[in-house]
N, C-alpha and C positions, 0 to 999 in steps of 0.2 A: 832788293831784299835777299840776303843770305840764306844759305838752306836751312840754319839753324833757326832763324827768326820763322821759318815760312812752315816747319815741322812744330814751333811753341804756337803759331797761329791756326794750323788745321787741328790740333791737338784741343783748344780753346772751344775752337769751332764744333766739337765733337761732344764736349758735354753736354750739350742738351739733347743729344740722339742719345744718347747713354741714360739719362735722367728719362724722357721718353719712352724708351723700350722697356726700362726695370721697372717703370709704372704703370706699364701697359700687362706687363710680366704680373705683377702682384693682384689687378682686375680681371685676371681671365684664372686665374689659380683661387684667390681666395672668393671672386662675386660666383663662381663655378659652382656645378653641383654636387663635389666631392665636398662631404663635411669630414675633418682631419679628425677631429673627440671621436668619429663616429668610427671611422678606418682605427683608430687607437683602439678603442675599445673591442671592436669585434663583434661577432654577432652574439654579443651575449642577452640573453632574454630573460635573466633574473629579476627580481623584483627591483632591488637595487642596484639595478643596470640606469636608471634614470639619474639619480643619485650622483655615482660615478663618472656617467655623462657630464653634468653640471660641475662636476672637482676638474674635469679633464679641462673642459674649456675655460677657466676661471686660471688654471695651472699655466693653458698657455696664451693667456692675455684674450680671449677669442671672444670675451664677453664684454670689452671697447669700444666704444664707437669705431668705425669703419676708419673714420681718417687718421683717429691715435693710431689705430695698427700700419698705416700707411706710415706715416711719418715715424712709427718705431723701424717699420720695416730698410725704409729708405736711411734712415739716418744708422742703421746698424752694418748695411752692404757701401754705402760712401766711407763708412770708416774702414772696409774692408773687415768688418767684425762679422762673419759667417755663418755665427751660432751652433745650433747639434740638430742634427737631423729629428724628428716625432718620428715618424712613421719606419722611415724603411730599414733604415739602422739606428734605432730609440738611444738620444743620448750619446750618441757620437758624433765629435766636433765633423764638422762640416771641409774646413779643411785641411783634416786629415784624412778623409775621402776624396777630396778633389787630387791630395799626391797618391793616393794609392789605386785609383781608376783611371789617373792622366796618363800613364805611361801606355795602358791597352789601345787607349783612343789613338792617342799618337801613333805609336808601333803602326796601326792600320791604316790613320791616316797619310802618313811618310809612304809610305808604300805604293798608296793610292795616287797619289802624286807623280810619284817617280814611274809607276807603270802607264800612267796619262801622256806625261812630256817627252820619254821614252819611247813609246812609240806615235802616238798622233801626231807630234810635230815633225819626225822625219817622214810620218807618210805623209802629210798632207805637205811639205815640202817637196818631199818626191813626187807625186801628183803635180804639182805645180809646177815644178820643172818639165814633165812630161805628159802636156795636156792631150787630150782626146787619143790617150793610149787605148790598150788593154789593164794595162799596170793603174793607169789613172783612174778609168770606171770602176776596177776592183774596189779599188780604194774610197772612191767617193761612196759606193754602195755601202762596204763596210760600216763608214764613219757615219751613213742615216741609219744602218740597221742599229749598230752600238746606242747611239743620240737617243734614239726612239723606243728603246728596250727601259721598260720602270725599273727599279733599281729593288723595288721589295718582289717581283714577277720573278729576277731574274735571277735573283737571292733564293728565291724558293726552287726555282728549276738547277740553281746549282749546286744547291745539297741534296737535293733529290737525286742527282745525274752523279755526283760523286761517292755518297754512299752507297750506290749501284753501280758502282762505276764498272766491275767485274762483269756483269751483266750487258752494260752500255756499250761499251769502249773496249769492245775485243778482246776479254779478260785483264784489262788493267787496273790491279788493285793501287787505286790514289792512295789509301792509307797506306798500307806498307811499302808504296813506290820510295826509295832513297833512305827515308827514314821514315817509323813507324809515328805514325799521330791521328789523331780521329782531325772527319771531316767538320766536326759541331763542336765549340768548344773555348775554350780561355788560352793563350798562349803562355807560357811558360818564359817571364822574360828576364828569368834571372840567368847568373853566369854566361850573358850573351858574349863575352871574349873568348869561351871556350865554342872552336866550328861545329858539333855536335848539337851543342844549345841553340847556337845560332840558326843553323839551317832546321831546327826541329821550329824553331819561331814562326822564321818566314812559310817553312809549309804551311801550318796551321793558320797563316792569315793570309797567304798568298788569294785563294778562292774570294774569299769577303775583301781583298783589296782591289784585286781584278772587277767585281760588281760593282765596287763601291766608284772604283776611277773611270767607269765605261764612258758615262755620259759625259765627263770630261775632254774623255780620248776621243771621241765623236766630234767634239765642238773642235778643238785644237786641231782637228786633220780637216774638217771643213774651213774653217777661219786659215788654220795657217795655207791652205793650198791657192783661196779666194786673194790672199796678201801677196802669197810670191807673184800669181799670174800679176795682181795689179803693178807689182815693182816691175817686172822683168819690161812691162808696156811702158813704164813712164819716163820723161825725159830726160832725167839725170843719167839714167841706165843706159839710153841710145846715146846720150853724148859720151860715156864713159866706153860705150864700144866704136866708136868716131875716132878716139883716141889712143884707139887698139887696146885698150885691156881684155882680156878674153878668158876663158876657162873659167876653172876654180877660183882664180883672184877676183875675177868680174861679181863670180856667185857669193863669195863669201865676205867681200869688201864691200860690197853695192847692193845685193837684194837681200842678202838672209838679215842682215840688222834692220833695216828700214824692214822687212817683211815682221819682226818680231815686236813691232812697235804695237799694233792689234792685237796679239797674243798676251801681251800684259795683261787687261782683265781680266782675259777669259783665264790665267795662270791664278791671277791673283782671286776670283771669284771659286776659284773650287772649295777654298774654305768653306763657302754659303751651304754651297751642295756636302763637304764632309760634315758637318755638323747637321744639316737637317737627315741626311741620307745614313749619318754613322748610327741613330737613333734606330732605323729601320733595320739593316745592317746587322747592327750588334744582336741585337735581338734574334734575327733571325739562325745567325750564325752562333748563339751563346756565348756572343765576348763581352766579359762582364767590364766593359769601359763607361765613361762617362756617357755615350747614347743611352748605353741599357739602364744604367742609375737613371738619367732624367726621364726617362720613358716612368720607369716605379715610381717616381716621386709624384711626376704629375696625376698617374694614375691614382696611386695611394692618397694624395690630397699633403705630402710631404713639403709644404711652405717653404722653410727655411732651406730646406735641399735644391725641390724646384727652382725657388726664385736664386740663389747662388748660383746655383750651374747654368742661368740663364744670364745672370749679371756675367760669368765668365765668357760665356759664348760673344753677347752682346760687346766685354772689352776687344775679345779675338778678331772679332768681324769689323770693330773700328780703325783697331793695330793696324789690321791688313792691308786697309782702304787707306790709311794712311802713307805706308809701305810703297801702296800703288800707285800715289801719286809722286814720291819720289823717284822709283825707277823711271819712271815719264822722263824726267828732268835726268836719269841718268845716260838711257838709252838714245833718245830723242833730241839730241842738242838744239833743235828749234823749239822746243818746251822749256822757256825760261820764269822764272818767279817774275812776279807785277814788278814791277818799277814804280820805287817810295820817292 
């Protein structure tokens, strides 16, 4: 079976996780106790506040039997048709919020990422090349403190420690270090070709990208330190030093690619963690990305918003898993598709 046959068959395989999770999506949002007529309306206590109530949910289909709205529901996000937000932004198509909140989430999550692989993989390679160091124990210690730190605990202690940071940190004021920007806040991510824009960006998300990739960076310096030690003990390795390779060629031919074969999911699973963790995150931090919309919508009782930005996550999380199971078959040449 070809790669391309094998990516049309996981890709097959994956519609009914997708059909599963948006239905699962539309029972915990609409059987919920947020009633949407009632966030619409407000706490209005007029007479003809009941009135209003009953136009509101007749307006938006809510007065249906359970399964019509299901299968309106389902049959409007399979065609990719999105509809407009009720609640959080009345009347505004849905995605045209998904292009103008996707670039904040990104911008953080890209970031989160790259400060994860960036460093956890070369310490916990470093580690593993130099087991029961000093170097090694630092490191190992590090990567459970990071692991083990919540990700909203650690979000609140690092705005806390950065808008004091003059106080904290031996008079170092974080805002006006390099370039001026508040600690809490939305990034600015236009004219990022100009380096002024640029590095005003990444300051302003650097804090909430650093929290948001810890747990990450924790996993990747554990796993990756646990994979090198395994390689460097196994038998392909001792026959390749048999054979006199040595040094840098020995480390970079023979244990760092087989060591990287384990780190695929943990690389490919940080999606799970930016998505549930960028909700918490944004929030904390005031980045008005797609976390902090889905967080209002679910609160608000915003249906069409919620359940879209969840069918998005739900595609992102399948792509990915997808993704992962090709790199397998790219890294791992003993990782081959079934034989038809």
């Amino acid at each position: 079976m070809n790669r391309l046959k094998y990516v049309v068959k996981r890709i097959l395989l994956s519609i009914p996780v997708i059909i599963f999770g948006t239905s699962l999506t539309f029972i915990i949002i609409r059987v919920g106790p947020i009633d949407p007529a009632a966030a619409i309306l407000g706490p209005d206590q007029e007479p003809q506040a009941v009135e209003r109530y009953e136009q509101i949910q007749r307006q938006l289909g809510l007065d249906q039997p359970l399964w019509e709205q299901y299968l309106q529901f389902m049959g409007e996000l399979l065609r990719f048709d999105l509809g407009a937000s009720w609640v959080v932004h009345p009347g505004q198509d849905v995605n045209g919020l998904l292009w103008e909140y996707m670039p904040r989430t990104l911008w953080l999550g890209v970031w989160s990422v790259i400060i994860a692989i960036v460093i956890g993989i070369p310490l916990g390679f470093y580690a593993g090349l130099n087991p029961n160091t000093p170097a090694d124990y630092l490191a190992s210690f590090g990567g459970i403190v990071w692991r083990a730190m919540p990700n909203f605990w650690l979000a609140i202690i690092m705005v806390a420690l950065l808008a004091q940071s003059t106080r904290f940190l031996f008079g170092f004021d974080y805002s006006a270090w390099l370039i001026e920007t508040d600690v809490v806040g939305t990034p600015d991510l236009s004219n990022l070709h100009r380096p002024s824009n640029f590095l005003a960006a990444l300051k302003q998300i650097l804090p909430a990208a650093i929290v948001l990739g810890s747990a990450s960076m924790g996993n990747e310096m554990r796993i990756g330190r646990t994979a090198v030690l395994e390689t460097i003990n196994s038998n392909y390795v001792d026959t390749a030093r048999a054979k006199g390779v040595k040094g840098k060629r020995l480390v970079w031919k023979h244990v760092f690619r087989n060591a990287l074969i384990p780190l695929i999911p943990v690389i490919t699973s940080e999606a799970f963690l930016l998505i549930g963790g960028s909700v918490l995150v944004e929030v904390v931090f005031g980045i008005n990305g797609l976390g902090w919309l889905f967080f209002e919508a679910t609160v608000q009782g915003d249906i069409p918003l919620a359940g879209s930005l969840m069918f998005f996550f739900i595609l992102l999380i399948v792509g990915i898993n997808i993704l992962q199971d090709v790199l397998y078959t790219i890294i791992d040449p003993r990782v081959g598709f079934e034989r038809t």
